[in-house]
C-alpha positions, -999 to +999 in steps of 0.1 A: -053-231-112-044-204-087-010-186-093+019-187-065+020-146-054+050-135-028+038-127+005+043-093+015+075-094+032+088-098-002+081-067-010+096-054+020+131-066+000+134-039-023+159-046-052+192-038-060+199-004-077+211-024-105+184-046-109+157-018-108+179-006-136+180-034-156+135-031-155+139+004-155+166+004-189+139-020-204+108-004-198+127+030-213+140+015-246+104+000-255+092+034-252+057+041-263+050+007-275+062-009-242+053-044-238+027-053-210+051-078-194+083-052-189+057-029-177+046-053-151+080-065-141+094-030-140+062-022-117+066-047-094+105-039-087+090-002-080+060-015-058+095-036-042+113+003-036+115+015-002+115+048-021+078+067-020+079+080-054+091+046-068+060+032-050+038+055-062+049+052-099+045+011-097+011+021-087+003+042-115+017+016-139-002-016-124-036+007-126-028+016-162-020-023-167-050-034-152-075-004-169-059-016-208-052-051-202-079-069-182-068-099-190-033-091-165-057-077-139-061-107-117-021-103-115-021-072-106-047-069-083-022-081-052+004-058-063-020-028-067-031-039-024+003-041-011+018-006-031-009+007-015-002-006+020+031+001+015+017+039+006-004+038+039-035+042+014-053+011+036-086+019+020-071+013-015-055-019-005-086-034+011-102-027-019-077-043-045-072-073-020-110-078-015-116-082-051-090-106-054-099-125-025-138-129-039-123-145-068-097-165-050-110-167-019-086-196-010-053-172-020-031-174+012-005-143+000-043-122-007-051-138+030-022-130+044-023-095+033-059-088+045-042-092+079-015-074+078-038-042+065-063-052+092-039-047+118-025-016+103-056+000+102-064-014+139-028-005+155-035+033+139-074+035+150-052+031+185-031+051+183-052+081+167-076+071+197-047+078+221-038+111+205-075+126+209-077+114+244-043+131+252-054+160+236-091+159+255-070+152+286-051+185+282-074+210+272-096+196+302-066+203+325-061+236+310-098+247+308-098+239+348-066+258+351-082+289+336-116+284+357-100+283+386-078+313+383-112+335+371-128+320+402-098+338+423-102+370+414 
């Protein structure tokens, strides 16, 4: 039985202050022996931050959850793609999303996902595109500048 995963505009929501605190007071006072659960919920409300560093730490945590718990990976394999779309690392959340998708190849949040990275990556390809042929543009219009005022002389 598949698992219900929030789309990614959830985790365009980020969470109250407080409520980050309360994962955040959590995850503190279980210290080195912090549970697997309070480190996934206290990742996800970081993955949730519209903060970078918040997004990066969530990251970190769901990688460490996934590396020593394999049986949570499958859980965190969504969350690991969409803190790294969120991070712009579209690579990275290809990758995580792909693997969930071959196993779950029916998950609409995981499908859902694939497209919103798909036209990320397509929407910057563009505009990079535009950028070099701006910049080819110029330094053509410059280079015949400078060609014609050595032809002058």
């Amino acid at each position: 039985m598949a698992h219900r995963v929030p789309d990614a505009a959830d985790a365009d929501s980020p969470l109250k202050p407080e409520e980050l605190q309360v994962l955040r007071a959590q995850y503190e006072k279980e210290g080195p022996y912090v549970g697997i659960q309070t480190k996934f919920n206290y990742a996800w409300g970081l993955i949730k931050s519209s903060a970078r560093n918040e997004q990066q730490e969530g990251v970190r945590l769901l990688s460490e959850i996934t590396r020593n718990a394999p049986e949570r990976r499958r859980e965190c394999l969504y969350y690991l793609a969409l803190g790294n779309y969120k991070l712009g690392n579209y690579a990275e959340a290809r990758r995580y999303n792909d693997i969930l998708l071959d196993h779950e190849p029916k998950n609409m949040q995981a499908g859902s996902l694939r497209s919103l990275i798909d036209d990320k990556v397509a929407k910057e390809g563009l505009v990079g595109v535009a950028i070099v042929s701006g910049l080819a543009i110029a330094a053509g219009v410059v280079g015949g500048m400078i060609f014609k005022g050595t032809r002058r002389r």
